[in-house]
Backbone bond lengths (Angstrom), bond angles and torsions (degrees), N, CA, C in turn:
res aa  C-N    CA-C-N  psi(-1)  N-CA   C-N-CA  omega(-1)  CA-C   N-CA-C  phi
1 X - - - 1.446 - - 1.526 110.11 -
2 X 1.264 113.02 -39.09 1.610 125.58 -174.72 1.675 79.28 -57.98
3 X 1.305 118.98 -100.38 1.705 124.75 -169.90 1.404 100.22 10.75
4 X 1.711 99.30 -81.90 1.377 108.78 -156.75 1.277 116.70 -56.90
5 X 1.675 130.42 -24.29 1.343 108.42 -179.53 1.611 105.16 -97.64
6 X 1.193 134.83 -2.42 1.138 113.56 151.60 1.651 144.79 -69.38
7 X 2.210 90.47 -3.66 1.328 90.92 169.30 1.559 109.08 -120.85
8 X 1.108 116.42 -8.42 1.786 127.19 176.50 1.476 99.83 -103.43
9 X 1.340 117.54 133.15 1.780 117.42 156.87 2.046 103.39 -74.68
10 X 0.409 86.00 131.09 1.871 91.82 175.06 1.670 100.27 -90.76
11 X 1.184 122.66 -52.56 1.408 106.69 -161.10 1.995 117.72 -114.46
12 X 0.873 116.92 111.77 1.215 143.63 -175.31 2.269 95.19 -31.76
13 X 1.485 104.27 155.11 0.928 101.86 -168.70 2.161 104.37 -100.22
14 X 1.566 129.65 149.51 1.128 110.99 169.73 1.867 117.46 -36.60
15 X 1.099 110.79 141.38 1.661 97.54 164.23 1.956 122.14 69.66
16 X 1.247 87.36 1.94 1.584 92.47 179.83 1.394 108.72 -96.40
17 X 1.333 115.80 145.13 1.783 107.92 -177.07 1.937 80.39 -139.09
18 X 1.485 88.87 143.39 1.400 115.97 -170.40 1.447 123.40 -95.23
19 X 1.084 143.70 102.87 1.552 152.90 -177.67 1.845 106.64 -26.03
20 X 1.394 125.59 34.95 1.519 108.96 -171.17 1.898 85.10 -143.93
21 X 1.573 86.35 148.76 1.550 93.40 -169.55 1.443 106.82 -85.32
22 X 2.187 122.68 -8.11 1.328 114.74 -179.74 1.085 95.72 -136.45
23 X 1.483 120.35 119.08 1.137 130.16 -158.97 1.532 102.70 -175.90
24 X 1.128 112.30 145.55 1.960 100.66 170.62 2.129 87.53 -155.76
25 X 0.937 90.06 138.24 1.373 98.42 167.97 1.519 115.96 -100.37
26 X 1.801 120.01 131.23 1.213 115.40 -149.04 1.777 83.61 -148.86
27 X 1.719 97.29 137.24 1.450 92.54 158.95 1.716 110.63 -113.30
28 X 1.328 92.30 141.05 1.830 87.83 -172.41 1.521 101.76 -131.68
29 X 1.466 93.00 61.40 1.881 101.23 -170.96 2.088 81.89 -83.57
30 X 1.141 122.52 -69.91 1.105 123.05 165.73 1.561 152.44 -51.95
31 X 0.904 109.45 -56.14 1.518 121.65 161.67 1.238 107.86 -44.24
32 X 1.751 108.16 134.46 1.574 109.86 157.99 1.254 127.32 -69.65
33 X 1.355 116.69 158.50 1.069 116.08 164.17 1.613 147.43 -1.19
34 X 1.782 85.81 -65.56 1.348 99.86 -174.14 1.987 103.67 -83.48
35 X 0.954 122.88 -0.69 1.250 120.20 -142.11 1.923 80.59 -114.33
36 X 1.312 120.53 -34.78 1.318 139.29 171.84 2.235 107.34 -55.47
37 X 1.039 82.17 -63.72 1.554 112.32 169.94 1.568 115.00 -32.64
38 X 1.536 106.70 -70.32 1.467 139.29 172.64 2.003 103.58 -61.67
39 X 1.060 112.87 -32.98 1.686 119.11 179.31 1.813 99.93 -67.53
40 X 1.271 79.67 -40.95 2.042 75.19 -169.30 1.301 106.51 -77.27
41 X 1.427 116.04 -66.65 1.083 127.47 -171.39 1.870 118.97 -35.63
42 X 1.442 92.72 -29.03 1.888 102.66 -176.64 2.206 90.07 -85.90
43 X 1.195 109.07 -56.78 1.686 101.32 -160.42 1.725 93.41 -54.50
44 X 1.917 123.67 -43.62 1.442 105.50 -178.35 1.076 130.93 -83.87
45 X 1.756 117.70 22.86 1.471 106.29 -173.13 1.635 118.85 70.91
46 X 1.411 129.54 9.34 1.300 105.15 -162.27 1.625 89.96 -108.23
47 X 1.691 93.04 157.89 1.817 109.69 -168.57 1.779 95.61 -104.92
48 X 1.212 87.25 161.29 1.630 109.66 172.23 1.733 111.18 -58.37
């Protein structure tokens, strides 16, 4: 995990919008799991 965040940023900056057309920026400090799950699944269209 150390590695990777010294070579990936993980967390998006306030106010920054990202060059990719599928993408949603989400905070899931709260939300469960499933409720995290159900957020994506509705913004990408994807079916059961």
């Amino acid at each position: 995990m150390r590695a990777t965040s010294e070579k990936y940023r993980l967390n998006s900056y306030d106010g920054e919008e990202l060059p990719f057309e599928n993408y949603m920026k989400l905070d899931n400090t709260n939300p469960a799991p499933d409720e995290v799950a159900k957020m994506i699944k509705a913004l990408f269209s994807i079916e059961e």
